[in-house]
N, C-alpha and C positions, 0 to 999 in steps of 0.2 A: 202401654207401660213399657214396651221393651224400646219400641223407640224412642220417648224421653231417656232413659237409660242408656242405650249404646248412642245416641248425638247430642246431649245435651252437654256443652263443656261444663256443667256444676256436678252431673251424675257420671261422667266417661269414665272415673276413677274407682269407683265404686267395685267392691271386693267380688272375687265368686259368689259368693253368697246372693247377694240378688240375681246373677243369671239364673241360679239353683231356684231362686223360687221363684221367678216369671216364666221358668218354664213347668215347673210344675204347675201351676197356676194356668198356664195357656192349655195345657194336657187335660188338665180338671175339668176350664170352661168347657173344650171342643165335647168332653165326653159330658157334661151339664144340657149342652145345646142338645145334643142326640135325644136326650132321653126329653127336653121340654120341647122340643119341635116335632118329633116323631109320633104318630098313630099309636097307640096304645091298645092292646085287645088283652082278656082275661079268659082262659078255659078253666070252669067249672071254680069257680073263686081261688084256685091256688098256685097257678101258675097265669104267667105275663110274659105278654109279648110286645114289643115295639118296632114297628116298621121307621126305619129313619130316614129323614126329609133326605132330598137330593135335590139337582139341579134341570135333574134331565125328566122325570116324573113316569121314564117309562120301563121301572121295574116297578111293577103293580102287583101287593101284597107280598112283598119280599121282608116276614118277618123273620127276628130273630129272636128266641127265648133270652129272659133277663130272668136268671138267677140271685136266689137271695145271695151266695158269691158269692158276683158281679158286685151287687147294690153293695153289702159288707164292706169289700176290696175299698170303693170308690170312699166311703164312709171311713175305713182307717188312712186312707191316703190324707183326704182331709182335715182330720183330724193330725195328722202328722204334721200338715202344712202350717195349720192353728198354732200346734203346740212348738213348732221352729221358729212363727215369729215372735210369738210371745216370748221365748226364752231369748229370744234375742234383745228384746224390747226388757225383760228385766235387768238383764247383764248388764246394757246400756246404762239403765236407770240405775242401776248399783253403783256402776263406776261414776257417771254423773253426782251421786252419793257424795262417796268418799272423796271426789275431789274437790267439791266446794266443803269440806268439812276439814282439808288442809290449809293449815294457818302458814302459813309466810315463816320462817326459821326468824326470831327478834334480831336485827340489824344493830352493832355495836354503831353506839353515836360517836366513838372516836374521843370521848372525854375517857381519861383513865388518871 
């Protein structure tokens, strides 16, 4: 996404507003990946732990507790993210609205 966006000459113009949410969006996936590629263990059904994938494989069970928080935090982020594009996506759609529901001011035909 970010490179259509910053090299596409249709997208280079494109307001704040989309860097704000592909980076949000990229911060979301990175911490999405952690928690679906990492080791997952439970102590006594109420706490969780996930050990997360690496590249190098030689920190062996290096977990770290995942707080319900954590999960919370990640869960209003996204939902924050949801609710920015939508509202942007209605504004849009409003203004789209009301400008096709402007009629043209009637053109005097020059007979008087």
């Amino acid at each position: 996404m970010r490179a259509m966006l910053e090299k596409s000459p249709k997208h280079k113009d494109k307001t704040l507003f989309f860097d704000e949410i592909i980076e949000e969006f990229s911060k979301l996936n990175k911490q999405r990946n952690k928690y679906v590629h990492g080791l997952w263990w439970t102590l006594e059904g109420t706490r969780s732990f996930v050990e997360e994938e690496t590249d190098t494989y030689d920190s062996y069970l290096q977990r770290r507790e995942v707080t319900l928080q954590e999960i919370t935090e990640i869960a209003v982020r996204l939902t924050a993210l949801v609710d920015k594009l939508n509202e942007r996506r209605r504004v849009r759609g409003l203004a789209r609205a009301l400008a096709s529901q402007k009629t043209p001011a009637p053109q005097e035909s020059g007979k008087g």
